[in-house]
MMTF fields as JSON, N, C-alpha, C and O atoms, coordinates in Angstrom:
{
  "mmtfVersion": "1.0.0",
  "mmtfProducer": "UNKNOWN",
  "numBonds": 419,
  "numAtoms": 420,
  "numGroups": 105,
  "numChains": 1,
  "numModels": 1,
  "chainsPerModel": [1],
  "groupsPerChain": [105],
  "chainIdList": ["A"],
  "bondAtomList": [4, 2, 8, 6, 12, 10, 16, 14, 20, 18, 24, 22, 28, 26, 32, 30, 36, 34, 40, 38, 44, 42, 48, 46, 52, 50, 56, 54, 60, 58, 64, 62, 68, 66, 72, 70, 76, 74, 80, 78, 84, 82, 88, 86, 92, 90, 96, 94, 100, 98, 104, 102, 108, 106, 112, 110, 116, 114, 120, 118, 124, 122, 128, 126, 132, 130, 136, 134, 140, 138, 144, 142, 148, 146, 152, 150, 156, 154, 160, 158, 164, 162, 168, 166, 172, 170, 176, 174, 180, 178, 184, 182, 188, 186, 192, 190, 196, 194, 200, 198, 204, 202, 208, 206, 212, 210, 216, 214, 220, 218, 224, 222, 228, 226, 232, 230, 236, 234, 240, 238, 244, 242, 248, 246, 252, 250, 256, 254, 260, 258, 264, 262, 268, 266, 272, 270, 276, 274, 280, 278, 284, 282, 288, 286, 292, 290, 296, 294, 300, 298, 304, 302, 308, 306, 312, 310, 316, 314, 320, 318, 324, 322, 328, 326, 332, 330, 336, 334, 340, 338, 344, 342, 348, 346, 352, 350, 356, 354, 360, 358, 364, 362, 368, 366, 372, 370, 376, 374, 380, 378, 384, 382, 388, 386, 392, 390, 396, 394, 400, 398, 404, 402, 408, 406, 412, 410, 416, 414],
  "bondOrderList": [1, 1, 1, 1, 1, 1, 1, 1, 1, 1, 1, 1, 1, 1, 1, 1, 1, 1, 1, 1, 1, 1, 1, 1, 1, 1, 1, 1, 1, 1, 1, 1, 1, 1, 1, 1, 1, 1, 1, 1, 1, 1, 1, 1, 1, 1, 1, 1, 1, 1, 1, 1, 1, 1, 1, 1, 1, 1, 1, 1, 1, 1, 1, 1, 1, 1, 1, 1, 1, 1, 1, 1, 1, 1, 1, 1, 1, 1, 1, 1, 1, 1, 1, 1, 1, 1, 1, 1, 1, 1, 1, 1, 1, 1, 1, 1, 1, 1, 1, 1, 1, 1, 1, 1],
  "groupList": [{"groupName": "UNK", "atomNameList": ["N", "CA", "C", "O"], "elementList": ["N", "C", "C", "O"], "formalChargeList": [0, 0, 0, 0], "bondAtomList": [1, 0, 2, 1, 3, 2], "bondOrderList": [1, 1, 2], "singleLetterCode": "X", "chemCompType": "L-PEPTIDE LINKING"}],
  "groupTypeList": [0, 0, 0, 0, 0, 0, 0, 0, 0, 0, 0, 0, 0, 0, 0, 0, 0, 0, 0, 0, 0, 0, 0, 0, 0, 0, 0, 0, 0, 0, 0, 0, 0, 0, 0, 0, 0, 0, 0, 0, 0, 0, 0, 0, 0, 0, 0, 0, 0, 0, 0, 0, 0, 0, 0, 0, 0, 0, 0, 0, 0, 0, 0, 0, 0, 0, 0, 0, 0, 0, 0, 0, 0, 0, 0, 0, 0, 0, 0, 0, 0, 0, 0, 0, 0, 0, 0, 0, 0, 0, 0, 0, 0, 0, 0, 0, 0, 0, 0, 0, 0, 0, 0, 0, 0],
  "groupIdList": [1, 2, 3, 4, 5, 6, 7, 8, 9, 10, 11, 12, 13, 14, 15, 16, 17, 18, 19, 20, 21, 22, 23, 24, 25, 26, 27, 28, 29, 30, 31, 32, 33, 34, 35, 36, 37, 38, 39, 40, 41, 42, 43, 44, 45, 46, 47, 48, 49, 50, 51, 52, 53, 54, 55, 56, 57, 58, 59, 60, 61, 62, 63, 64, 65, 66, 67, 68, 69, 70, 71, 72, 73, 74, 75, 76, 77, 78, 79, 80, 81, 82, 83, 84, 85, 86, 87, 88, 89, 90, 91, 92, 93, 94, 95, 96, 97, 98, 99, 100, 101, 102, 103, 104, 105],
  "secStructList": [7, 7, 6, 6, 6, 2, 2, 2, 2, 2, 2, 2, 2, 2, 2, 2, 2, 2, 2, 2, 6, 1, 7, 7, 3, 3, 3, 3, 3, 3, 3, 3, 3, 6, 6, 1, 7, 3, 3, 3, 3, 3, 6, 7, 7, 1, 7, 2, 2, 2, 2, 2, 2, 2, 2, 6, 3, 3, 3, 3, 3, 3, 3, 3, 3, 3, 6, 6, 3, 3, 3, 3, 7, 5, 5, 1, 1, 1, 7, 5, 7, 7, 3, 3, 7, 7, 7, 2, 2, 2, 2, 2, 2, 2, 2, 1, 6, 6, 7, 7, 7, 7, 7, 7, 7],
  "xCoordList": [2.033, 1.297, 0.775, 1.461, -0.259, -0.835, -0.054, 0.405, -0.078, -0.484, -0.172, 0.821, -2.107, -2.295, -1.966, -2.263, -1.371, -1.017, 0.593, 1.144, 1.21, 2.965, 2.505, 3.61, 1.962, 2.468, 1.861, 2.483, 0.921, 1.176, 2.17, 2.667, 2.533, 3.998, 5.028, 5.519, 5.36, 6.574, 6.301, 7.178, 4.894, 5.087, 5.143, 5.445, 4.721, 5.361, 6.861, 7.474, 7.264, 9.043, 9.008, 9.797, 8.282, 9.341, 9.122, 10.064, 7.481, 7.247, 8.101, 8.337, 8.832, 9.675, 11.225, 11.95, 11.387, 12.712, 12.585, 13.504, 11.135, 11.465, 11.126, 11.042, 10.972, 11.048, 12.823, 13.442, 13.351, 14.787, 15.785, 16.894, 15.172, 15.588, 15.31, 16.013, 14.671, 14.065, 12.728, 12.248, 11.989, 10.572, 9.608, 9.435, 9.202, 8.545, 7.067, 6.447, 6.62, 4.793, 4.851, 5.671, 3.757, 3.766, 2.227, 1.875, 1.469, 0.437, 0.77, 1.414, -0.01, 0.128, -1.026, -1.756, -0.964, -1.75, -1.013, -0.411, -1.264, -0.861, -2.009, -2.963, -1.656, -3.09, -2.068, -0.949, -2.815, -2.223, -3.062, -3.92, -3.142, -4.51, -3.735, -2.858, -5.188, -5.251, -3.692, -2.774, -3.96, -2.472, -1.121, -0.148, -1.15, 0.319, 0.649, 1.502, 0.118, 0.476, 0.308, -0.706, 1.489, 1.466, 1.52, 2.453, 0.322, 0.129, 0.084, -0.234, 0.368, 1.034, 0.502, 1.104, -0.399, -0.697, -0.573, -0.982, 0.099, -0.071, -1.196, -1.938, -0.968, -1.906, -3.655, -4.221, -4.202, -5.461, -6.1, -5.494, -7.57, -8.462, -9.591, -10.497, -9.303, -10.886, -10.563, -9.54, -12.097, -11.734, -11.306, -12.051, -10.467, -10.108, -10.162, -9.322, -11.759, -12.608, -12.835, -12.713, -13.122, -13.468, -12.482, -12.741, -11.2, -9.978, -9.84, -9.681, -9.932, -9.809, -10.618, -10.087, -11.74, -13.014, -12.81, -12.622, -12.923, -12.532, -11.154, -11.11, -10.18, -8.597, -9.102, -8.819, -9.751, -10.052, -8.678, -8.378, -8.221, -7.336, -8.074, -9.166, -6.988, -7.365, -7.052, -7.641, -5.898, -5.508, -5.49, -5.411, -5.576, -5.618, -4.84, -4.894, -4.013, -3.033, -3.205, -2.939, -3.64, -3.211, -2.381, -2.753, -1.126, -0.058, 0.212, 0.303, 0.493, 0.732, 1.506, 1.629, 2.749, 3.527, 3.459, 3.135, 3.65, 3.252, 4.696, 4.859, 5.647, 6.846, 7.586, 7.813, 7.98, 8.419, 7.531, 7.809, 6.192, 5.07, 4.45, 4.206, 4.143, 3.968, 2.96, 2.994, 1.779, 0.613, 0.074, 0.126, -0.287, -0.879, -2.047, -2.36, -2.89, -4.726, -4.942, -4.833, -5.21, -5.233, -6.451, -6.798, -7.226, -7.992, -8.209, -7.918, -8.996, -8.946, -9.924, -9.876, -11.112, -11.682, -12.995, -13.795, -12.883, -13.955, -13.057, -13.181, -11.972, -10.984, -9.967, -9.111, -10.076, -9.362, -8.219, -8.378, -7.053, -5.971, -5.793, -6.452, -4.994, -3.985, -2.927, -3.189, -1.751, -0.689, 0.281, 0.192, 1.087, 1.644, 2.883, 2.871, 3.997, 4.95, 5.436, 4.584, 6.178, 6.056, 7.449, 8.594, 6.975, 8.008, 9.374, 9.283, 10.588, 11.432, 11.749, 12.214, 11.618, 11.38, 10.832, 11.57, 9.302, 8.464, 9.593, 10.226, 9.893, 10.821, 12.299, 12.839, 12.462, 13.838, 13.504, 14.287, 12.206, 12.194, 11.117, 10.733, 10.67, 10.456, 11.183, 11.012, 12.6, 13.845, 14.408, 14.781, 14.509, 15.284, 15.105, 14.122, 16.107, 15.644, 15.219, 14.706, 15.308, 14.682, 13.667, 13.221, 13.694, 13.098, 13.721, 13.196, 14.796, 14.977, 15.527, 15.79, 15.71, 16.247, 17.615, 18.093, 18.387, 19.879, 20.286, 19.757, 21.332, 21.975, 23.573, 24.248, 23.896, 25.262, 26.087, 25.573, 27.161, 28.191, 29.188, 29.973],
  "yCoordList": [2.613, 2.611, 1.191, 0.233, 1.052, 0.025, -1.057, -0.452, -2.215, -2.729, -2.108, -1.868, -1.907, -1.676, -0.196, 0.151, 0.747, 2.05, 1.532, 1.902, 0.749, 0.942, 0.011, -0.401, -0.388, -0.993, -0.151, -0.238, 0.628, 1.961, 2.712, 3.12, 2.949, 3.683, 2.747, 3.089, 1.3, 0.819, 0.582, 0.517, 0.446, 0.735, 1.713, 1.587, 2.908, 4.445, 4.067, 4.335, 3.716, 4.3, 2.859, 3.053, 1.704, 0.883, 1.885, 2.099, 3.035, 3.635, 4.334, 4.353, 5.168, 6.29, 5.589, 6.13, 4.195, 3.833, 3.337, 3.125, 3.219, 2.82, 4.13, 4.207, 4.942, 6.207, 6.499, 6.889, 6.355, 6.598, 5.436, 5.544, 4.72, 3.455, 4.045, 3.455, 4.828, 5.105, 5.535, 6.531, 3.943, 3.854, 5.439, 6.347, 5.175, 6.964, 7.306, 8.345, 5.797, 5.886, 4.365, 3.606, 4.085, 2.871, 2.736, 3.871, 2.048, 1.658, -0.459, -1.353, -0.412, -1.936, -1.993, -1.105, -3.448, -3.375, -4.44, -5.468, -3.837, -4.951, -5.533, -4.976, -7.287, -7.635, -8.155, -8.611, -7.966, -9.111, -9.731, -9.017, -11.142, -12.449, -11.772, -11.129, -12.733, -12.755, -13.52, -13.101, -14.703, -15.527, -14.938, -15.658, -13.603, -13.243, -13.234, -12.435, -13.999, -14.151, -12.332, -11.65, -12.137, -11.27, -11.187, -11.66, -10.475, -10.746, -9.33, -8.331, -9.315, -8.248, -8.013, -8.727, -7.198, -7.377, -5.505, -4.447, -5.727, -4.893, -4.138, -4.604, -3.123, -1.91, -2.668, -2.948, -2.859, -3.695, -2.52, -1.462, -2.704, -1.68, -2.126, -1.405, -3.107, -3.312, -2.233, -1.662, -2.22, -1.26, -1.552, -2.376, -1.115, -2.057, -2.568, -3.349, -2.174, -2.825, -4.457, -5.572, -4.127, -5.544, -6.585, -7.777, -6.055, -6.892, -7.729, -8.95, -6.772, -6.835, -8.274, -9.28, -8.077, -8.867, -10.426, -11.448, -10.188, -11.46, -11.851, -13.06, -11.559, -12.001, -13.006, -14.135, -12.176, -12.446, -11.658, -12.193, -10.765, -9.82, -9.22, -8.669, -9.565, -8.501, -7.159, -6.344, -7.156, -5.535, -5.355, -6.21, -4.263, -3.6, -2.368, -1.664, -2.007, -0.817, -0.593, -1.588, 0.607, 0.626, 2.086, 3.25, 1.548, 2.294, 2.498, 1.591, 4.393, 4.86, 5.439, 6.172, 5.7, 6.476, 7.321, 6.903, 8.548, 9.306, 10.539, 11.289, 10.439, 11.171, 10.594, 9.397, 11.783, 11.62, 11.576, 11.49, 11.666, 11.586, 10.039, 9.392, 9.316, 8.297, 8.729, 9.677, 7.703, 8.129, 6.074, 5.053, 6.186, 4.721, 5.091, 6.118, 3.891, 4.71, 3.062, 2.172, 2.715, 1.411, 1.281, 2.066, 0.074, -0.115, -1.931, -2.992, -1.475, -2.755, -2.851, -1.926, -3.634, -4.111, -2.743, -2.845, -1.897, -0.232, 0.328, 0.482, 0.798, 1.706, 2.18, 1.394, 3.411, 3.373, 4.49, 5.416, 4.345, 5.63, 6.198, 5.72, 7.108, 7.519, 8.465, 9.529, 8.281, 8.721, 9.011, 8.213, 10.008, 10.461, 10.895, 11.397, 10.807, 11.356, 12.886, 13.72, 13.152, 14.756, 15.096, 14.68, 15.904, 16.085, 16.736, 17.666, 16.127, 16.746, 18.03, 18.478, 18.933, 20.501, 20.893, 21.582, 20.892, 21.076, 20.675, 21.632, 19.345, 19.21, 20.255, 21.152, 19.832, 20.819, 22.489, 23.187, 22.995, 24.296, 24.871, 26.003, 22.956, 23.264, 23.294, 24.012, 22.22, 22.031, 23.406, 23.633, 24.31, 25.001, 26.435, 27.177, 26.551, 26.779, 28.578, 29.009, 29.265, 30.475, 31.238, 32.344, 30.005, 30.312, 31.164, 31.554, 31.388, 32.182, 31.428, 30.231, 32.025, 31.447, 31.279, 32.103, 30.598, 30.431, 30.063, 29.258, 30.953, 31.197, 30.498, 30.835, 29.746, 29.176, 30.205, 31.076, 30.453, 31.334, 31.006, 31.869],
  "zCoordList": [19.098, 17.842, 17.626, 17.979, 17.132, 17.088, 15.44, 14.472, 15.492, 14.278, 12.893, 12.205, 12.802, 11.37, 11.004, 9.861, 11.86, 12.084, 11.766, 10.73, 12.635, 12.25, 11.183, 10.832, 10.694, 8.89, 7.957, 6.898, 7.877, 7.228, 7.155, 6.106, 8.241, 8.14, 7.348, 6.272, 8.107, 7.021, 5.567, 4.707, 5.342, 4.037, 2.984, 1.797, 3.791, 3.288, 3.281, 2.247, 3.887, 4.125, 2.805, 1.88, 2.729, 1.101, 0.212, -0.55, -0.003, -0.982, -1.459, -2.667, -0.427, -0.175, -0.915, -1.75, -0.25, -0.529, -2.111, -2.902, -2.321, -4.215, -4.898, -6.123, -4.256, -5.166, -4.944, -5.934, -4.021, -4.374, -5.263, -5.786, -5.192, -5.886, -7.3, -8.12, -7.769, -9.578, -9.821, -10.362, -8.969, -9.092, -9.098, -8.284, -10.318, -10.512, -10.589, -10.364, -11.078, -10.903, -10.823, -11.338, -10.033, -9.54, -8.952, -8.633, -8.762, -7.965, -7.411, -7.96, -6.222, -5.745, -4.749, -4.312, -4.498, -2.931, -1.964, -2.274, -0.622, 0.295, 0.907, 1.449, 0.655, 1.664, 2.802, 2.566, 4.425, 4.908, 5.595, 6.114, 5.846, 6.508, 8.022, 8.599, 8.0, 9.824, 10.448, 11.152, 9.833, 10.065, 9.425, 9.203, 9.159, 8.856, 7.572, 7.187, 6.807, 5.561, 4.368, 4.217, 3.866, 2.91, 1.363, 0.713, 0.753, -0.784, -1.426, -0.78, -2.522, -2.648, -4.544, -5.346, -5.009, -5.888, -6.753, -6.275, -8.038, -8.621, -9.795, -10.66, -9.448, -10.281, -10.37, -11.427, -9.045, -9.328, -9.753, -9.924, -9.969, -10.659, -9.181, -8.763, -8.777, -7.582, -6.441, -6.062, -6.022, -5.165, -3.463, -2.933, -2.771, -1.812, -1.102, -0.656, -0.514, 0.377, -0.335, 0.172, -1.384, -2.298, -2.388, -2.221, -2.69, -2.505, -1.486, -1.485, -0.403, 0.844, 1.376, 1.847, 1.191, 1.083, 0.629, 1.29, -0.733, -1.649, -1.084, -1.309, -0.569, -0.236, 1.255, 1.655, 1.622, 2.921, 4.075, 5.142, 3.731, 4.386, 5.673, 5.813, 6.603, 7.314, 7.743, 8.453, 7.077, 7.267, 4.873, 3.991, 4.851, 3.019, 3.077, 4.085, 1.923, 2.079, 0.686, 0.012, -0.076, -1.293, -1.699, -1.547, -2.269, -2.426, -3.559, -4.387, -3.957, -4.878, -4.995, -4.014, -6.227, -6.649, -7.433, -8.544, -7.356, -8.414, -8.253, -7.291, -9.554, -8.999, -7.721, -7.542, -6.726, -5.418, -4.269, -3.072, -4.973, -4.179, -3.897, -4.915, -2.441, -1.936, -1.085, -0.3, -1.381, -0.69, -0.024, -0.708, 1.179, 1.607, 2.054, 2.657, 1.612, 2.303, 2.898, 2.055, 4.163, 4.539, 5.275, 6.158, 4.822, 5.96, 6.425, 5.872, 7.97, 8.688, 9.355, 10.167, 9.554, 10.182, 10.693, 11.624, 10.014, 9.674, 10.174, 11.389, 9.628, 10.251, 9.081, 8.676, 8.581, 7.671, 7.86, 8.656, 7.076, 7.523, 6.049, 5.126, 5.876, 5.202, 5.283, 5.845, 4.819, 5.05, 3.694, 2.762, 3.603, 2.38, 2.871, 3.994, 2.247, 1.89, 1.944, 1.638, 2.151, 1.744, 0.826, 0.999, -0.094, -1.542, -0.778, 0.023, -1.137, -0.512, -0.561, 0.486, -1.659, -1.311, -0.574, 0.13, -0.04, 0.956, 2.157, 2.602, 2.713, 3.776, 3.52, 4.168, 2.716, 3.2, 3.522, 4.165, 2.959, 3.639, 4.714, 5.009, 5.361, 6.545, 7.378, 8.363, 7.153, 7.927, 8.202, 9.352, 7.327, 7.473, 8.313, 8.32, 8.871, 10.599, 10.414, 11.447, 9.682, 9.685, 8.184, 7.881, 7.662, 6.366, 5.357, 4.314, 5.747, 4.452, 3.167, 3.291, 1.988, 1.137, 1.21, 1.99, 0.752, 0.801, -1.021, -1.787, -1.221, -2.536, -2.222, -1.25, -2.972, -3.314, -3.48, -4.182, -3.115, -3.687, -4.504, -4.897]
}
């Protein structure tokens, strides 16, 4: 996996870990420079190409919380991703190995 692909992902999994932490709605952005450097700005209103731009970033991630729902939309250099979360109900009854329902006794 490249880069700006595995830091989309790790920053789903902080999204993920501050939704278990409490965190219940949230917006941010990640910039990071060419030289490494990381800035980290909350609930902007610009849009993130622009951020991106004006920061002089070369990779942009903007991350949202909404509930248990975590969504990252990133872009770099004309390349953009996104990636989301999936609500843990949805996972647990894809996990579950024949679909049926299961009742407590």
């Amino acid at each position: 996996m490249d880069r700006f692909l595995d830091n989309a992902a790790r920053i789903l999994e902080g999204g993920r870990s501050a939704v278990q932490a409490g965190c219940s709605e949230s917006a941010w952005t990640v910039l990071i420079a060419r030289e490494g450097g990381i800035r980290m700005v909350a609930n902007s209103d610009w849009p993130l190409e622009s951020l991106a731009r004006e920061s002089g970033a070369e990779m942009a991630y903007r991350v949202s919380v909404n509930g248990t729902h975590v969504s990252v939309d990133g872009l770099s250099q004309g390349r953009r991703c996104s990636v989301q979360s999936e609500p843990p109900a949805a996972m647990f009854r894809r996990l579950l190995p024949d679909r049926r329902e299961y009742q407590l006794a």
